[in-house]
N, C-alpha and C positions, 0 to 999 in steps of 0.2 A: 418655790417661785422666786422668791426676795435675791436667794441665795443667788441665783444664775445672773438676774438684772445687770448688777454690775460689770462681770464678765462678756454679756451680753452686748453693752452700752461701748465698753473696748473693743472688742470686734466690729460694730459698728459702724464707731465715728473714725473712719478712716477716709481719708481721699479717694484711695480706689474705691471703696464704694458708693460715694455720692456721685463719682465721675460716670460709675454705669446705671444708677438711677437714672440721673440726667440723659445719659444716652439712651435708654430704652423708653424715657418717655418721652421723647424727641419723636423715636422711629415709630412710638406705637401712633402718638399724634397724627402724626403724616401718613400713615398706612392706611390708618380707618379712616382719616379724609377722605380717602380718593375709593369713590362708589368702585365694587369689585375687587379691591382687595384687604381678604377679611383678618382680623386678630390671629386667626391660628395660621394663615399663610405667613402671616410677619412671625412669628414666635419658631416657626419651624426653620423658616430661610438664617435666625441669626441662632438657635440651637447649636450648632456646629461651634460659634464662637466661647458658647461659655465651658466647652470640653478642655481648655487649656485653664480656667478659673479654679479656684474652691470654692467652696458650698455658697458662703455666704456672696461675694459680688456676683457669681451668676445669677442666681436666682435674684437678685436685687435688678439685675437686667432683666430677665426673664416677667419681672413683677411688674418692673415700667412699662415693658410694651402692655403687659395686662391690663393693667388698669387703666393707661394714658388711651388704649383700644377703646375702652367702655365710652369716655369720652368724643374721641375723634371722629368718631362717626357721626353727632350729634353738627359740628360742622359743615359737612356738605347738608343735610338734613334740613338744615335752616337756608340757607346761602341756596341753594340750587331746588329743594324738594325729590332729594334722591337721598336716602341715608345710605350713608358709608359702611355701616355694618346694620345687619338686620335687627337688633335689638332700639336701633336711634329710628325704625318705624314710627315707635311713637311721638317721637320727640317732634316727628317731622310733621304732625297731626298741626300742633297752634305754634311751633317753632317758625317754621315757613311762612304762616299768615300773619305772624308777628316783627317778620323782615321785612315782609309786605308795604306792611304800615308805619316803613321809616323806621322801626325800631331792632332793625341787625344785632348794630352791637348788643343791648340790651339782652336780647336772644340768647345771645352768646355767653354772656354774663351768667345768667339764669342758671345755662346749664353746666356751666363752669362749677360754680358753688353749686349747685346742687349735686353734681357728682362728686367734688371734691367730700361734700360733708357725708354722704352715703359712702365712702369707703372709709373715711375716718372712720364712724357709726360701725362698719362691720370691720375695722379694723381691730377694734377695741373688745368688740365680739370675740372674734379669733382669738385672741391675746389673752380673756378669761375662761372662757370655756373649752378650747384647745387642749390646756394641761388637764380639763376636770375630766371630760372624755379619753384622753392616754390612760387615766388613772383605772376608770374600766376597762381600755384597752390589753392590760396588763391580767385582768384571769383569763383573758382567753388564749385557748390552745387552739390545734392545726384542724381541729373538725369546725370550730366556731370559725376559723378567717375562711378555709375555704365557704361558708355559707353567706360570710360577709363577699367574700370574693362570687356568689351567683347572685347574690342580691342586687352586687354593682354590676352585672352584665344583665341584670333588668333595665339597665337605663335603656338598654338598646332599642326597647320600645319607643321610647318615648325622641330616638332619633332617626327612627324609621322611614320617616316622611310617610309617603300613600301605602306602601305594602309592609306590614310586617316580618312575613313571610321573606320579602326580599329582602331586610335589615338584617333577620337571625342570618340568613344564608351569608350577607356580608360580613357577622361577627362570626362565622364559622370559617370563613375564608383567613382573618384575623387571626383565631387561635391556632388553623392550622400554620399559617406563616410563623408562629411563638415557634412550635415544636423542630421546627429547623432547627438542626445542632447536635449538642449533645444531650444525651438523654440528664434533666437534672441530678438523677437519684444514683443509676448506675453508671454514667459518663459511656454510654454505647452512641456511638454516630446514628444520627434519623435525619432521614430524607436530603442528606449531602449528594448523592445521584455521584459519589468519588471526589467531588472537590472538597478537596483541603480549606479552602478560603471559609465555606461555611460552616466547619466543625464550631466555630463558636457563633452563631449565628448569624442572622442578619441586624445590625445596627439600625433599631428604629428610627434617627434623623433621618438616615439613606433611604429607608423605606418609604418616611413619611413627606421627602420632599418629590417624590418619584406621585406619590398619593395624592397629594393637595398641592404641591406649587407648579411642578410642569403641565398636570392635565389642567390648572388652571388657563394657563398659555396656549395648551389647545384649543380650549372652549372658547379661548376671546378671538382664535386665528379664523374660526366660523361666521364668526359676528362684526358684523363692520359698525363700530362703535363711532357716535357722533362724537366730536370734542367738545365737552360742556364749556362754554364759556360763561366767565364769571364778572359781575359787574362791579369793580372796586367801590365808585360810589356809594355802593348798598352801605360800608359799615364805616361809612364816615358821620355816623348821630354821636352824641355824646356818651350813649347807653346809661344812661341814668336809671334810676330803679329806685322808685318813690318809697317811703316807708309802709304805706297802707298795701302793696304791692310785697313787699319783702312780710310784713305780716301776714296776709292771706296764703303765702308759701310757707310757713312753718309748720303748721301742723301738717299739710300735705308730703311736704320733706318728710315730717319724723316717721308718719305712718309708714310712708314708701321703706323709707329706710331699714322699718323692722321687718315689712312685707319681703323686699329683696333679701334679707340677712335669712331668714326663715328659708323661701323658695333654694335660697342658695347652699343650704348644709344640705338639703335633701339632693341626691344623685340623678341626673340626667333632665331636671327641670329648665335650669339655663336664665341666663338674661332675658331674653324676649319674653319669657312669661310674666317674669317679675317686672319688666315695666310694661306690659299692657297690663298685669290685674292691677296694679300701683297707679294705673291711670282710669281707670275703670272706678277705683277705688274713691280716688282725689275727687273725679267728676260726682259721685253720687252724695258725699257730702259737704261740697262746695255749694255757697251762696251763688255762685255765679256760674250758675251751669250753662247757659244760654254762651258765655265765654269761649268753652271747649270746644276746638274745630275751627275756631275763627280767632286767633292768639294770646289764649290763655295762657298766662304767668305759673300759675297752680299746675297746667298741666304736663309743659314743659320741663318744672320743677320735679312733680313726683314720677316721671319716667327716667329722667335721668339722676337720680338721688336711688330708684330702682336698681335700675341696671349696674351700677358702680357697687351698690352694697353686696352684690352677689360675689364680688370678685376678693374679698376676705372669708366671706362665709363658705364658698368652695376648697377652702387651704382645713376647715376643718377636717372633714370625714379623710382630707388626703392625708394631712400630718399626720391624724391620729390612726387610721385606720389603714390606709395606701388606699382608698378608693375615690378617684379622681371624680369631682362633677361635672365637669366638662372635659370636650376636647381638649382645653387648652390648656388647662389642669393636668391633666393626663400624661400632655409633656413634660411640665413640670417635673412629675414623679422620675422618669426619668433622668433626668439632671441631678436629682436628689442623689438617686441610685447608683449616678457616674461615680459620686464622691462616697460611698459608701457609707449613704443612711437608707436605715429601711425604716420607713412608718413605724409608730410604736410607742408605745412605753419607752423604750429603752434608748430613743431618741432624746426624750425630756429627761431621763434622767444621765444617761450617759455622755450626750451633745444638747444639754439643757442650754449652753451659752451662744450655739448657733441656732438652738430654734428660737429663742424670743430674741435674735438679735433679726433672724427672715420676719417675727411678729413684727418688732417695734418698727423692722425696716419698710413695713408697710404703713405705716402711718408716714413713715417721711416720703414714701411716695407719690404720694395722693397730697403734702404740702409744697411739693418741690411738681407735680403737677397744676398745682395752683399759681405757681409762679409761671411756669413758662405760656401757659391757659392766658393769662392777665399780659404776658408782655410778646409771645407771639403769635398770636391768633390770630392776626394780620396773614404772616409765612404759614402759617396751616390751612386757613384760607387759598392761597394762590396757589398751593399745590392742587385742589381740585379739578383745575384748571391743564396740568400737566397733558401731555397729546400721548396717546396710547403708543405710535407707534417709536416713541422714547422709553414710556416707562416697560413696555415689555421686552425688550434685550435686555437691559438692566437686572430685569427679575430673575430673567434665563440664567445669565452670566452667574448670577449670586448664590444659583437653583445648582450647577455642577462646578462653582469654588466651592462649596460648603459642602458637597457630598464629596468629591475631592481629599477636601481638607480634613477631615476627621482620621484616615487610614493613610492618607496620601495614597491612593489605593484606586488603580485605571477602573478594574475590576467593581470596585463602588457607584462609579458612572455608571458601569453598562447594568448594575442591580437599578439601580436609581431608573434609569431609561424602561427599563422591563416594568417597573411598578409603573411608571406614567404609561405604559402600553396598555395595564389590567385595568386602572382608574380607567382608562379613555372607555375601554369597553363597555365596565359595571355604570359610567353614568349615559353611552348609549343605549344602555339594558336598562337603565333606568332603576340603578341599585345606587345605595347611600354607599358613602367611602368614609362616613365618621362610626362607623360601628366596625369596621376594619379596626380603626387606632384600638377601639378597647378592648378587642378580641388579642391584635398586639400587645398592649400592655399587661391585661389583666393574665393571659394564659399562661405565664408560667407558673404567675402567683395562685390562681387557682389548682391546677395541675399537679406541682407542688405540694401543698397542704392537702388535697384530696388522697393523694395515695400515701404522704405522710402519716393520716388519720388511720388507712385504712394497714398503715403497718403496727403501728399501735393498737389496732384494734385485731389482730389476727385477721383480717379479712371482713371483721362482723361489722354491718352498718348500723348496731346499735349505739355507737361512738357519735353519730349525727342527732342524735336526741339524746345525749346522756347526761346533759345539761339546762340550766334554765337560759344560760343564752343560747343555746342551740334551738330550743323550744323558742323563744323568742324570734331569732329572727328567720326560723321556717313561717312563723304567724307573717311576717314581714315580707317575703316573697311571697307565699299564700295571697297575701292582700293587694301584694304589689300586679302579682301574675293576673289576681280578679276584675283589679279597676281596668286594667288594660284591656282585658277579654270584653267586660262591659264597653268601655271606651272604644273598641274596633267592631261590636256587633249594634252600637247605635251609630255610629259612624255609616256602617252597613246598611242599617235600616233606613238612614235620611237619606243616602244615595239614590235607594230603590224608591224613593217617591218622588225625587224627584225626577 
């Protein structure tokens, strides 16, 4: 570890990449402001720009909308009573009632630091236990990752929404979209239908901005959206925040902190869980519970000290293992992938000085988020305010420059325009479109390693238990597959009563 640091700290501290920190916590700020457009619509629309970058300032971009996301939402949240991204729900509980009562700015303050110190918290996380996990990462061979690689397509439960049935169907739609192309193993063409364009596949930005940002534009062209207007007055108080107040938040912070870090290495959990149990959490052993719902400081605190921590504790299972915990994550990987890293061991030891230079660069994230949090939350503020029918040509226009610009390639439009025709369908059908990205992502990697294993093994499927981590994490989808089936057949049962 020692040894890389230094090398690390040089790739680092350079200009270019503070200028795209700065820029991606800018854009992630503004994005999760404005109720309806979400972290992973912002992360997908500026993908396309870090394809021209190396490893390190993409992803140093990619990291700022992340994190500054977790955040941003927590703005309109307070300021209007609409959170900006569905994980600032909670925030929005004694956030709101706490702008209410003259105290905006304070509000704001709150969850400023408190997200700021929950991604420091799981930054530091990521940064020690990161290389400890590569180091087991390293006995396993192609039968263990493909099992790692079905483990991580369990999350798709858990992003299912009402049907699970229609989730798998959506991550089955996913992995058939991966097999487009050439075949990994023998290089035979699959399912090209004679064009040449797809012998290498279809480019998941193209995909994914066809998936989530133009059907997004269809769903709002149905909806005739009121323009929230915003009352600048509100955060003209001093925002003070008494000592006995910043006391009562600490332990509710630290708990959160480790509650988000935890929720967040495990695959497919997500922010919204970690800050509603982290405020669930806060409430049951707060003095002042009577507080909660009507503008408690505590609970403001440990929702968004939640939500932030999760967004360093998702970079483990991906660096170490390639299994993303999120959407948003998921992209990520790709970007890795542009530059030719693949998760691993052989990342920390071969590109040791760009992976703790992505660790440390996440701590200046979430510092360099504190600054512009304290000096323009004013301008993040007024953006919620923006009138729809401005910011949706904007988004369009950004939606076919960037799938454009990757190939310079007409051709990429009209893929892009076909995936916003199949999204428009599956969410009239009433299918999720985030178990699509993992079936995308994960299905080569699975696919891959599956018949890898089974060339290795002559054909014999004894190769999938011929180990203790293979035995291990069959126990782990086993468990995973249970709680789920438990979890959808009481689901089942309280429906039928009521």
């Amino acid at each position: 570890m020692l040894e890389f640091i230094a090398p690390a700290l040089k790739l680092l501290f350079t200009p270019e990449n503070f200028f795209w920190i700065n820029c991606g916590v800018f854009i992630g700020s503004v994005f999760a402001a404005i109720p309806g457009l979400t972290v992973i619509l912002c992360i997908i629309l500026f993908l396309p720009v870090t394809y021209r970058m190396t490893a390190v300032p993409g992803m140093m971009f990619l990291l700022g909308i992340y994190c500054a996301g977790g955040y941003g939402g927590s703005v309109s949240a307070i300021l209007i009573n609409t959170p900006g991204t569905p994980h600032a729900a909670a925030t929005m509980l004694d956030g709101h009632p706490l702008s209410q009562m003259g105290r905006t700015k304070a509000a704001l303050k709150i969850a400023l630091y408190a997200s700021v110190f929950g991604g420091i918290f799981s930054g530091l996380m990521l940064l020690f236990l990161a290389p400890q996990v590569a180091k087991v990462s390293a006995q396993l061979g192609t039968a263990e990752y493909f099992l790692i690689c079905l483990f991580g397509l369990t999350i798709i439960a858990g992003i299912s929404g009402k049907s699970m049935v229609k989730g798998v169907i959506s991550a089955c739609i996913g992995l058939f979209i991966s097999c487009i192309g050439s075949d990994p193993l023998t290089s035979y063409d699959r399912y090209t239908f004679g064009i040449p364009r797809l012998y290498m596949g279809l480019d998941l930005a193209i995909c994914l901005i066809g998936l989530f940002a133009l059907v997004e534009i269809l769903k709002k062209a149905e909806t005739k959206l009121e323009r929230m207007k915003l009352d600048a007055s509100k955060i003209k108080d001093d925002g003070r925040i008494t000592k006995g107040e910043y006391k009562r938040m600490l332990l509710p912070v630290l708990m959160s902190s480790f509650i988000g870090t935890v929720i967040g290495i495990i695959p497919g959990t997500g922010a919204s869980m970690a800050s509603w149990f982290s405020y669930d959490r806060a409430k049951a052993i707060s003095k002042h519970k009577e507080e909660f719902g009507n503008g408690s400081v505590e609970g403001i605190a440990a929702a968004e000290s939640a939500n932030n921590a999760v967004t360093g504790a998702t970079l483990i299972p991906l660096l170490t293992l390639g299994i993303p915990g999120d959407g948003c994550v998921a992209i990520m990987l790709s970007a890795l992938m542009i530059n030719g890293l693949n998760p691993g061991l052989s990342l920390f030891t071969t590109q040791g000085d760009i992976m703790y230079a992505i660790m440390i660069g996440l701590l200046f994230v979430n510092l360099f988020m504190l600054l512009q949090g304290k000096y323009l939350t004013r301008l993040f503020a007024k953006v919620v305010s923006i009138p729809q029918e401005i910011l949706t040509p904007v988004i369009v226009i950004f939606c076919f420059a960037g799938a454009y610009s990757i190939n310079k390639s007409y051709f990429d439009i009209g893929v892009t325009l076909a995936f916003a025709v199949i999204a428009w369908l599956l969410y009239k059908l009433d299918f999720p479109t985030v178990p699509i990205l993992l079936g995308l992502v994960l299905g080569n990697m699975t696919e891959t390693n599956f018949r890898r294993a089974l060339l290795i093994s002559k054909g014999s499927p004894v190769i999938f238990v011929s180990s203790i981590y293979c035995i291990v994490f069959l126990i782990l989808i086993a468990s995973a597959v249970t709680m789920i089936v438990k979890s959808k057949l009481k689901e089942s049962r309280e429906a039928k009563g009521e």
